[in-house]
C-alpha positions as a printed NumPy array, in Angstrom:
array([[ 21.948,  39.053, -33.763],
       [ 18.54 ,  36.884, -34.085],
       [ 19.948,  34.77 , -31.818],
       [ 20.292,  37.575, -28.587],
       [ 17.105,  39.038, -29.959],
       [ 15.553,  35.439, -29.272],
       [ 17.278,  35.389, -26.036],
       [ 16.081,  38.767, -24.728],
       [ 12.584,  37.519, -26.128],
       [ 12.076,  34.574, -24.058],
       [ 13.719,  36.213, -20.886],
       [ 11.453,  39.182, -21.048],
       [  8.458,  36.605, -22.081],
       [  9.185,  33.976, -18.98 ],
       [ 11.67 ,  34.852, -16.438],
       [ 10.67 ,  38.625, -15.847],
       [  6.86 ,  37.182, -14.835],
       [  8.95 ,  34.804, -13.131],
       [ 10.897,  37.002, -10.729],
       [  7.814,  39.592, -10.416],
       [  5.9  ,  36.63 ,  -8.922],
       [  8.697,  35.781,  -6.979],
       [  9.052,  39.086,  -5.277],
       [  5.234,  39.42 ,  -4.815],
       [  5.497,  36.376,  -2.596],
       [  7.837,  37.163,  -0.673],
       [  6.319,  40.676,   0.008],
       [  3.523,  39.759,   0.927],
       [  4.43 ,  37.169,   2.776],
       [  6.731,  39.461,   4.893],
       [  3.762,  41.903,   5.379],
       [  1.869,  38.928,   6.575],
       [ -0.867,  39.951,   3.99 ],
       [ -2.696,  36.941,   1.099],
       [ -4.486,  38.17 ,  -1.233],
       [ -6.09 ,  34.968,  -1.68 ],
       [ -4.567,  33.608,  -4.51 ],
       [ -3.3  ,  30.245,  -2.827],
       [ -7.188,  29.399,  -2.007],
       [ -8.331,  30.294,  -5.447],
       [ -5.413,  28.034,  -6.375],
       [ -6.897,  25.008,  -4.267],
       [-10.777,  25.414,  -5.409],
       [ -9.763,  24.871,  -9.292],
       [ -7.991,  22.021,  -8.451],
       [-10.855,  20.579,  -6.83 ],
       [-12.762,  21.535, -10.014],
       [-10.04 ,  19.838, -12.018],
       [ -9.481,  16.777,  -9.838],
       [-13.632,  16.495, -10.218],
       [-13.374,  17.049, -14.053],
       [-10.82 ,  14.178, -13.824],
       [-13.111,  11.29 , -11.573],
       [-15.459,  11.847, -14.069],
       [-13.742,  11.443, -16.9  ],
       [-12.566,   8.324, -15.298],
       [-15.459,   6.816, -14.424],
       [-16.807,   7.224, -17.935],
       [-13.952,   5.719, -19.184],
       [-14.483,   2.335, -17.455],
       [-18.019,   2.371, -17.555],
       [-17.397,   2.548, -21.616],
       [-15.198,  -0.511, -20.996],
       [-18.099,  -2.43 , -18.717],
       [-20.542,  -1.613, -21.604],
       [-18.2  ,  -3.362, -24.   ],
       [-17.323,  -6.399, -22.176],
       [-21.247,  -6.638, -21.394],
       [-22.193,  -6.394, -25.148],
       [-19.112,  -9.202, -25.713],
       [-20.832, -11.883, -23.102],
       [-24.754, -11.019, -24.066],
       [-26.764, -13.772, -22.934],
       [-27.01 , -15.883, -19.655],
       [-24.122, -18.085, -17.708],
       [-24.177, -21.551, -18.062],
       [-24.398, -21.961, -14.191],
       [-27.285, -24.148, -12.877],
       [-29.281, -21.587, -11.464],
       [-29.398, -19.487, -14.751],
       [-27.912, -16.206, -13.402],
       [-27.977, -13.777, -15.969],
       [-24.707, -12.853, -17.495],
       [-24.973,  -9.008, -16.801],
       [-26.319,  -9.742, -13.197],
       [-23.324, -11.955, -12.235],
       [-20.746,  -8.755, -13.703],
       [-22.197,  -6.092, -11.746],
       [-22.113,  -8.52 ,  -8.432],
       [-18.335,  -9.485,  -9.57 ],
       [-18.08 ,  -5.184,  -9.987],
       [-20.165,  -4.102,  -6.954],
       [-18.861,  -6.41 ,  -4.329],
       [-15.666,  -5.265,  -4.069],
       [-13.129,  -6.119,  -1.232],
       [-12.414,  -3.601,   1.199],
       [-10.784,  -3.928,   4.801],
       [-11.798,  -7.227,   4.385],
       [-15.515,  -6.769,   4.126],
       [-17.736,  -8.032,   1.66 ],
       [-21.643,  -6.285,   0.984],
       [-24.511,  -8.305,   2.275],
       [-22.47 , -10.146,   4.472],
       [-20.61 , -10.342,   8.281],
       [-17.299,  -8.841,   8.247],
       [-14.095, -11.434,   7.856],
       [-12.2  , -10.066,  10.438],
       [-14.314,  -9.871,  13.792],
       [-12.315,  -7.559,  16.718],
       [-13.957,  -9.252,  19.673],
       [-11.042, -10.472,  20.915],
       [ -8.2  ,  -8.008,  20.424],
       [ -4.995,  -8.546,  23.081],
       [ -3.913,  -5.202,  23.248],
       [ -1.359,  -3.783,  26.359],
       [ -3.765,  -2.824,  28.825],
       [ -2.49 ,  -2.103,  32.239],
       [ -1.921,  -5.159,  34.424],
       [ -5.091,  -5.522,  36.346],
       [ -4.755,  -7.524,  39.704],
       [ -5.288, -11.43 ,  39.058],
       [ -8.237, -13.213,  40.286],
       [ -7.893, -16.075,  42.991],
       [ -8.247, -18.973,  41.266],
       [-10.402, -21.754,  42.618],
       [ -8.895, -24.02 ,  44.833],
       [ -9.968, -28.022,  45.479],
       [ -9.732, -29.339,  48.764],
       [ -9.216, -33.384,  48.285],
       [ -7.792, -35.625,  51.478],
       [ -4.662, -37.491,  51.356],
       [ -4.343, -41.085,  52.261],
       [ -3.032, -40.49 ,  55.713],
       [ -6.119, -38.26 ,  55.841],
       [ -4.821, -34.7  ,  55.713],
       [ -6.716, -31.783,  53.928],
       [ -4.416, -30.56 ,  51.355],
       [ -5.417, -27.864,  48.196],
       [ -4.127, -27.371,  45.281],
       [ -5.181, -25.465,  42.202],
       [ -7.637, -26.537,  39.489],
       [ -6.918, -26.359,  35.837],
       [ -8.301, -27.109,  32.523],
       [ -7.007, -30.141,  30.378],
       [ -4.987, -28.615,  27.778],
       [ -5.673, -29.126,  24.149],
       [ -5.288, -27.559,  21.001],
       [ -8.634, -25.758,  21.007],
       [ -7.069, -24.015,  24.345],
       [ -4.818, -21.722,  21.364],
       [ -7.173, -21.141,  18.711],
       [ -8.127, -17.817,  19.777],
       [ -4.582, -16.572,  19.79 ],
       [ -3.937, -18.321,  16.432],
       [ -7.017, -16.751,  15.252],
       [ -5.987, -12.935,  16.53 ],
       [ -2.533, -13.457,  14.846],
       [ -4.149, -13.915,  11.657],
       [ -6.255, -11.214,  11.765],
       [ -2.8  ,  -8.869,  12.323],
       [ -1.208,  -9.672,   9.663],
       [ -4.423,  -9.474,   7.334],
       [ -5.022,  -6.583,   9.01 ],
       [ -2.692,  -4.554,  10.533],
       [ -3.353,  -1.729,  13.175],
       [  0.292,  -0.753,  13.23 ],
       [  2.188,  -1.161,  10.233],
       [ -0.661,   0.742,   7.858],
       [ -0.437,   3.712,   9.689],
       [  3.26 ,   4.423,   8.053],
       [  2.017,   4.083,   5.073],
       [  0.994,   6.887,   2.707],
       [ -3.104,   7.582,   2.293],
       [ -4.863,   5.844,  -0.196],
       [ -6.669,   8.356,  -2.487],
       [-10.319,   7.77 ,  -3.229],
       [ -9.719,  10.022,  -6.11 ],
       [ -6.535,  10.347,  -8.161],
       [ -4.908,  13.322,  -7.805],
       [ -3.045,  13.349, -10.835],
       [  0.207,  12.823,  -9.632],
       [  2.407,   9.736, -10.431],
       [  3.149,   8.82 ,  -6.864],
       [ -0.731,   8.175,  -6.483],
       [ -1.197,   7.055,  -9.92 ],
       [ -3.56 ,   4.328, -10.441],
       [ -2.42 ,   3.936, -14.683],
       [ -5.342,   6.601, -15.615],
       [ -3.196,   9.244, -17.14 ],
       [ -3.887,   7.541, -20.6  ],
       [ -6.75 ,   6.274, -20.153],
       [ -8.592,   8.926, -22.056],
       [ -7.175,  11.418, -24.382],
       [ -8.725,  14.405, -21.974],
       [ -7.239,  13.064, -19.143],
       [ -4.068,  12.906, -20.849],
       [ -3.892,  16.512, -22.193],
       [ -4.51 ,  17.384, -18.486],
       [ -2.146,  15.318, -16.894],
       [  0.994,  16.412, -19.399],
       [ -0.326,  20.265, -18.665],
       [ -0.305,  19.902, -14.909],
       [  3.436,  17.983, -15.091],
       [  4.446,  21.184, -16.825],
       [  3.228,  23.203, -14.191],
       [  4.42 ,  21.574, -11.352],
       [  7.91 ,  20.864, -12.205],
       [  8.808,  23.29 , -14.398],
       [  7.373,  26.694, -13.079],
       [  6.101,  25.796,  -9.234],
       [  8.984,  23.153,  -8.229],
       [ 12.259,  26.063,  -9.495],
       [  9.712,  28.961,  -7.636],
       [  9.474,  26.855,  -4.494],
       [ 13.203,  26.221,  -4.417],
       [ 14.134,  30.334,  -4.447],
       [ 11.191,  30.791,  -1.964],
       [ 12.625,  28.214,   0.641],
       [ 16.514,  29.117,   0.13 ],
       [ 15.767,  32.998,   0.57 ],
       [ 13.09 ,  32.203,   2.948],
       [ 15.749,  29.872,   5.221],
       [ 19.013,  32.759,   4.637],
       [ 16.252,  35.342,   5.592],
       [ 15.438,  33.037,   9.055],
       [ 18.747,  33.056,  10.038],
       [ 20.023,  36.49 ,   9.186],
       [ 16.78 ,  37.614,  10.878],
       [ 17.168,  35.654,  13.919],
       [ 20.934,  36.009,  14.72 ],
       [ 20.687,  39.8  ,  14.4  ],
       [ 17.6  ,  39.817,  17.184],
       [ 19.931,  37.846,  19.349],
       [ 21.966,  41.054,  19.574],
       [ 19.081,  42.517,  21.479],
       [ 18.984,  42.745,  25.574],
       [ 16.193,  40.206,  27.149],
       [ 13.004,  42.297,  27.866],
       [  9.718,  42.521,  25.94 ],
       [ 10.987,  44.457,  22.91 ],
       [ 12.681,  41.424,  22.438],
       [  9.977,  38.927,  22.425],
       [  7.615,  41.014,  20.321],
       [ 10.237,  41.696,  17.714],
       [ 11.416,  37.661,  17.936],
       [  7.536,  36.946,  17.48 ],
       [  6.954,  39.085,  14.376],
       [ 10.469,  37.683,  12.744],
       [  9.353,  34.373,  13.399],
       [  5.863,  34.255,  12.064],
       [  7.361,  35.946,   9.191],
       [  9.955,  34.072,   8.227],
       [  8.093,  30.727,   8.273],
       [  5.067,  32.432,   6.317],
       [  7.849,  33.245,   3.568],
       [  8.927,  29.148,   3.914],
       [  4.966,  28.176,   3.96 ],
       [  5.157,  29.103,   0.389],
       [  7.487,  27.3  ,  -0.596],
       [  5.19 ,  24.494,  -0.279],
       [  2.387,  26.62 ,  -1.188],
       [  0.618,  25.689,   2.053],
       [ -3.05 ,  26.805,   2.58 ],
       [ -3.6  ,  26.379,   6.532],
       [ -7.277,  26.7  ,   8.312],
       [ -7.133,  27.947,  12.283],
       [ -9.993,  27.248,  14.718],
       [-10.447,  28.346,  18.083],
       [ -7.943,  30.907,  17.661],
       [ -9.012,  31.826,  21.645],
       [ -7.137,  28.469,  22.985],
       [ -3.927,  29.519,  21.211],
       [ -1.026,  28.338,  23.552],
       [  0.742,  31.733,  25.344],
       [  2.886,  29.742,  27.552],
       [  3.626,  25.619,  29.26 ],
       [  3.325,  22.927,  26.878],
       [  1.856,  22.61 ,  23.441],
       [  1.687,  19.148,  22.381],
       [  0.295,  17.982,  18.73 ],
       [ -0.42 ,  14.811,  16.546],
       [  2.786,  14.03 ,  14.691],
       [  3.053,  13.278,  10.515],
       [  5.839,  15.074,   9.07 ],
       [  8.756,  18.272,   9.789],
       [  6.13 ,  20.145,   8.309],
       [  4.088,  20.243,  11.301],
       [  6.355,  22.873,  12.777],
       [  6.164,  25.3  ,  10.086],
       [  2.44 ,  25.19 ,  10.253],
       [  1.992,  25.935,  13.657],
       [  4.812,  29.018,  13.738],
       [  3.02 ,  30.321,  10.741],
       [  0.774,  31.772,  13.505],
       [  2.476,  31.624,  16.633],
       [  5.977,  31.828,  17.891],
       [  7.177,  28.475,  19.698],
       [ 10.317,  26.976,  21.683],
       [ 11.656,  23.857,  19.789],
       [ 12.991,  20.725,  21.485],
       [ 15.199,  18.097,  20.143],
       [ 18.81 ,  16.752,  19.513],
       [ 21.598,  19.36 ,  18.63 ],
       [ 22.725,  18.852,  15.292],
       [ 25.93 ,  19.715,  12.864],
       [ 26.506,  21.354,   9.905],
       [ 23.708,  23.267,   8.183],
       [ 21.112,  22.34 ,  10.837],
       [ 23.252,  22.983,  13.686],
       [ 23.495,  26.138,  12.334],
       [ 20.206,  27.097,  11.913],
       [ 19.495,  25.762,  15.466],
       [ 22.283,  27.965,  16.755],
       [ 20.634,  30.736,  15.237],
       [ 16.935,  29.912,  16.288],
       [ 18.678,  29.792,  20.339],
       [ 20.162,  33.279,  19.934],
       [ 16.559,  35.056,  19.292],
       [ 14.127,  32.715,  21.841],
       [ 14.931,  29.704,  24.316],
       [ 14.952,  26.626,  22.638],
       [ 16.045,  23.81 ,  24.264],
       [ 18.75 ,  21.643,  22.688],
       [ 20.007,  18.314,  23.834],
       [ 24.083,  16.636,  23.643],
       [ 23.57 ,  13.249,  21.751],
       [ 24.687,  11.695,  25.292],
       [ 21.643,  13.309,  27.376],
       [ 18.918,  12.315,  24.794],
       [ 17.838,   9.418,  26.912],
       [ 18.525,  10.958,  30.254],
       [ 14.852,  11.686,  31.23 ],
       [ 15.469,  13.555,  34.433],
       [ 17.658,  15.703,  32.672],
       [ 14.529,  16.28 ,  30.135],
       [ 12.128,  16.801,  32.532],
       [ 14.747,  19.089,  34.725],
       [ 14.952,  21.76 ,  31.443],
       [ 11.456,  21.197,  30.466],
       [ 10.216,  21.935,  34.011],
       [ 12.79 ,  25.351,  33.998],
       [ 11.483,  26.583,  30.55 ],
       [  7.387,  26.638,  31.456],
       [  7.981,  27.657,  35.348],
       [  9.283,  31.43 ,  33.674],
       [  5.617,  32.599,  32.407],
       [  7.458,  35.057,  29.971],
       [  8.983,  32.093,  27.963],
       [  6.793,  31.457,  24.548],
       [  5.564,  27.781,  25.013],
       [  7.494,  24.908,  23.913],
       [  6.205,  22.989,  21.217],
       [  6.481,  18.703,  21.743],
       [  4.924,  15.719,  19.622],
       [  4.869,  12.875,  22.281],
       [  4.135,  10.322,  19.6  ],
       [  7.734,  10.639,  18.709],
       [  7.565,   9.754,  14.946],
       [  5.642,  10.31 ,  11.7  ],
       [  2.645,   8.885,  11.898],
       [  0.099,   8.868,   8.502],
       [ -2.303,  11.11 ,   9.719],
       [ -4.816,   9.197,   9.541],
       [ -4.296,   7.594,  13.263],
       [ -3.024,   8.918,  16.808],
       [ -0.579,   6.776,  18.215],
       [  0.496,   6.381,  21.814],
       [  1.797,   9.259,  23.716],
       [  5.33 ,   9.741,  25.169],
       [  4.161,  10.526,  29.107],
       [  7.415,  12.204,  29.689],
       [  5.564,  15.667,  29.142],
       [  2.984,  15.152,  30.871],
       [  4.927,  14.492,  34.247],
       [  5.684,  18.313,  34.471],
       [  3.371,  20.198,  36.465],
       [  2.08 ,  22.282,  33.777],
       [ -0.529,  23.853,  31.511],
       [ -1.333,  21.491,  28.553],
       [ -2.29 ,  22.772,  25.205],
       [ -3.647,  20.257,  22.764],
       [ -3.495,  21.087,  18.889],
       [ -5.042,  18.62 ,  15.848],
       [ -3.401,  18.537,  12.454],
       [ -5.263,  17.16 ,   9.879],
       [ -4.227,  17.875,   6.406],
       [ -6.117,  17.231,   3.297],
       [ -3.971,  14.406,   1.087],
       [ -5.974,  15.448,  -1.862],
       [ -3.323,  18.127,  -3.137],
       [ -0.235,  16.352,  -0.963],
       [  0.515,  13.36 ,   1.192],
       [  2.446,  15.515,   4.254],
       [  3.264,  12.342,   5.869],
       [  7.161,  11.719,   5.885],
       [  7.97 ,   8.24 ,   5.845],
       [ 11.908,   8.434,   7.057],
       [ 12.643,   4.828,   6.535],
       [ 11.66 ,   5.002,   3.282],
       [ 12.788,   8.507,   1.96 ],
       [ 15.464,  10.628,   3.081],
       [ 14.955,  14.472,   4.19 ],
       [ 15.473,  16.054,   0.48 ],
       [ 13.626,  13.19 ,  -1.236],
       [ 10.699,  14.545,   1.385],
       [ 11.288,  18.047,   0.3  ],
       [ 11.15 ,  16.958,  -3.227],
       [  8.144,  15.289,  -3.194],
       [  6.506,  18.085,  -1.485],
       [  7.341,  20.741,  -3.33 ],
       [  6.537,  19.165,  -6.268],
       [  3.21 ,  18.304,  -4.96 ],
       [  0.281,  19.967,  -5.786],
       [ -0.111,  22.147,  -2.691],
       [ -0.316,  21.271,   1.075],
       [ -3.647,  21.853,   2.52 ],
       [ -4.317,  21.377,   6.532],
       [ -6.789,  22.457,   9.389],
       [ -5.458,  23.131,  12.935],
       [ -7.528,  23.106,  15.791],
       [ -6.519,  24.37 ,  19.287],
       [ -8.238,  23.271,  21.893],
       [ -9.27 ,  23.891,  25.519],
       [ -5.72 ,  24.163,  27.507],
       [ -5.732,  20.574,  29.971],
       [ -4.745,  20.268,  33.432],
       [ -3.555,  17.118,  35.419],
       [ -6.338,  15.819,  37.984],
       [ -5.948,  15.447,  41.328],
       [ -4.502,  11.68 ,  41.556],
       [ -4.035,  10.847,  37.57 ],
       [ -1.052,   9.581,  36.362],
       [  0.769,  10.789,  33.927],
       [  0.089,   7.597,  31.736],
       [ -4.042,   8.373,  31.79 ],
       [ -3.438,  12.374,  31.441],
       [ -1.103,  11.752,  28.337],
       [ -4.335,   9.24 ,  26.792],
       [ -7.092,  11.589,  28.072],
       [ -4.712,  14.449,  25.753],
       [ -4.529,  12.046,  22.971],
       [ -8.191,  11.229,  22.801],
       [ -9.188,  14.885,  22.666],
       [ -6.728,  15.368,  20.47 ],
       [ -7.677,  12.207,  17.782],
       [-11.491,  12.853,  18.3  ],
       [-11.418,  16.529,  16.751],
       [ -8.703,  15.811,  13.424],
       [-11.045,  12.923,  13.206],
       [ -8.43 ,  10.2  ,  13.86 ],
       [ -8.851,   6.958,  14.749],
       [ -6.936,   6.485,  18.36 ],
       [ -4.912,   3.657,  18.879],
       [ -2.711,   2.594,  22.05 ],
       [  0.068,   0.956,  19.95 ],
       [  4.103,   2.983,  20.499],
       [  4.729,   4.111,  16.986],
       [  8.057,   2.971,  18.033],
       [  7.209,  -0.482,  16.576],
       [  7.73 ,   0.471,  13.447],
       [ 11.464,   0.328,  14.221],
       [ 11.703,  -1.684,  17.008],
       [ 10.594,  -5.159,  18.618],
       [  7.198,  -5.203,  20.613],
       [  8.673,  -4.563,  24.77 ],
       [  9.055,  -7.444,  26.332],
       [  6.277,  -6.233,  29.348],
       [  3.677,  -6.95 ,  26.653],
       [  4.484, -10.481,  25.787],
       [  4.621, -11.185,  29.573],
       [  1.004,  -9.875,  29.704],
       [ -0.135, -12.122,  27.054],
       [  1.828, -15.187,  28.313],
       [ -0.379, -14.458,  31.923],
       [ -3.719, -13.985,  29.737],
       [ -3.237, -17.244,  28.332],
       [ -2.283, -19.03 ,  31.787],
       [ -5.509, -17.342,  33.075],
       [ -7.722, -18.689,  30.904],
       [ -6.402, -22.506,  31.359],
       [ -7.761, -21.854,  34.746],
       [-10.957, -22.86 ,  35.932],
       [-13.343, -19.911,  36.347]])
């Protein structure tokens, strides 16, 4: 009898508080109400992550101290450096991005061959000589060749693979602070005895009462999508269906946004997207749930089987997504033909795209697809930046597969992001689509504070296109001609 007694204890101690948060969640989640719990969440954190740097930083400056008091006295150098002097130079003048204090950078970017667009070549002097049987002939005039002619090239090839534009922009964010998570560890969870206490109390918390919470939030919060969703496809087309398809959807994905126990900042709530195009910077799947936590959207992509073609079936009954065969993926006009259909009927919510077409690390904008921006139509630009403090968002796919990613999210910390909308963009009179889709991008990386690149975050799966080597193999012919 002890034993059920025991039993009914711990169940009435831990899983009734359990379930009663549970069903607070979801309740208010489906009201659309917070009572700002998540963001009182987020601010101890900080205050914990802050108790943590500094318990760090004591830590090692304890160890300094005793290494100092170890090598008391001066170096044997010939210029009699003090001992203590030469540490804190070895200390202070630390590495980074190849850089070292008091000095010029290592890596100079004054001569960067990046694609540009093929500009028309310059007429190359010509020498007029005469022949022996005295006619005028020409010919063109170039340089000797020698080895000094490649130097510059060898010299920019070194300086990408010390340091990479591309490749370090799929990696995760390196934390100035440690978050006290494994993944970002940095060997300081016993490195004081305080540290450790904390570190074994927030483990506890994340994987044994958040990570089982998160999992019945998303798996009610996904059946509820899709019961929710094929039931308003019973409804005729008209604008009772649209607002009810609205509220379902921003309610269902607030229930999911918990699951991750997202905390998401909107600005410029005026230049929300009510119709065309809404295009965004690209790091993980998540990026769609945080935008339909405030607005409904059309999806685009591949059609899919099993569980997610199933939840894509039910997404097309309520609102007009657009789905693609496997076979029509790369048939652009095809693309452009449904694309162009969806934003020419104003009544159709506006169709979410991320022209980057991958994950990128959020801490760059990479080049931009131009496929969208061929249709005549209304763009809407929206940055996503998300704080990697509580969570790294970005999804590295050739590294982790889709659950792993859902693993390591929900037993993150929290996911913390700010979206922007901004200004809606129109196409000038005589731009391409190739300048419109970098003028996006640039608005785009200047407001998440993103560094813009012009690299195809394609490269991280594929060979550099063959156009671009062409364009460096003219450079370098240029420049063995005579100015």
């Amino acid at each position: 009898m002890w034993i059920l007694s025991t039993l009914s204890f711990l169940v009435s101690v831990l899983i009734t508080p359990f379930l009663t948060t549970l069903l607070c969640i979801i309740f208010l989640a489906a009201i659309g109400k917070s009572i700002g719990v998540r963001r009182l969440y987020v601010r101890i954190l900080l205050m914990i992550f802050e108790y943590g740097r500094q318990n760090i930083e004591s830590a090692q400056n304890g160890r300094k101290l005793e290494e100092e008091s170890d090598d008391e006295g001066y170096s044997e150098s010939t210029n009699n450096t003090p001992v203590d002097e030469v540490d804190s130079n070895k200390h202070n003048g630390t590495h980074k991005n190849g850089y070292i204090p008091n000095s010029n950078p290592l890596i100079s970017r004054d001569l960067i061959l990046v694609p540009e667009p093929p500009t028309p070549a310059k007429k190359s002097e010509k020498l007029v000589e005469k022949s022996p049987d005295n006619e005028i002939s020409e010919k063109e005039e170039f340089k000797d060749f020698d080895l000094s002619s490649v130097v510059d090239y060898i010299k920019v090839g070194v300086e990408a693979i010390i340091e990479d534009e591309v490749t370090s922009r799929f990696e995760a964010e390196e934390l100035k602070n440690w978050n006290l998570l494994i993944r970002t560890n940095r060997h300081y969870e016993f490195i004081s005895l305080k540290l450790t206490i904390l570190w074994i109390c927030g483990f506890f918390l994340r994987y044994f009462f958040l990570f089982p919470l998160r999992v019945l939030i998303c798996c009610f919060g996904v059946c509820w999508l899709t019961l929710c969703t094929a039931l308003v496809g019973y409804l005729p087309d008209g604008d009772l269906k649209q607002k009810v398809n609205r509220y379902i959807s921003i309610m269902c994905f607030g229930i999911l946004s918990n699951a991750l126990s997202a905390v998401i900042t909107y600005h410029n709530e005026e230049n929300r997207p009510k119709s065309g195009i809404c295009v965004a910077n690209h790091t993980s799947p998540i990026d769609v749930l945080t935008l339909m936590c405030d607005n409904c959207y059309s999806l685009i992509g591949q059609s899919h089987g099993g569980f997610l073609g199933l939840l894509q079936r039910a997404l097309a009954r309520a609102s007009p997504h657009i789905w693609f065969e496997r076979s029509e993926v790369r048939d652009r006009h095809a693309v452009a033909n449904k694309l162009k259909e969806h934003v020419s009927n104003p009544n159709n919510p506006p169709i979410l795209i991320f022209p980057e077409g991958t994950c990128i690390n959020n801490t760059s904008v990479m080049q931009f697809k131009k496929g969208s921006f061929e249709v005549e139509s209304v763009i809407y630009p929206v940055a996503i930046k998300y704080d990697p403090r509580f969570g790294d968002a970005f999804w590295n796919s050739s590294r982790y597969s889709m659950l792993q990613y859902l693993y390591m999210m929900m037993t993150s910390w929290a996911i913390v992001c700010d979206v922007w909308y901004l200004p809606p963009m129109h196409r000038k009179e005589g731009e391409t689509a190739i300048d419109f889709a970098n003028r996006v991008k640039s608005v785009i990386a200047k407001q998440g504070g993103l560094v813009d690149l012009v690299w195809d975050g394609q490269l991280k799966r594929m060979k550099p296109k063959k156009e671009w080597r062409e364009r460096q193999q003219e450079e370098f012919s240029k420049r063995l001609k005579s100015e």
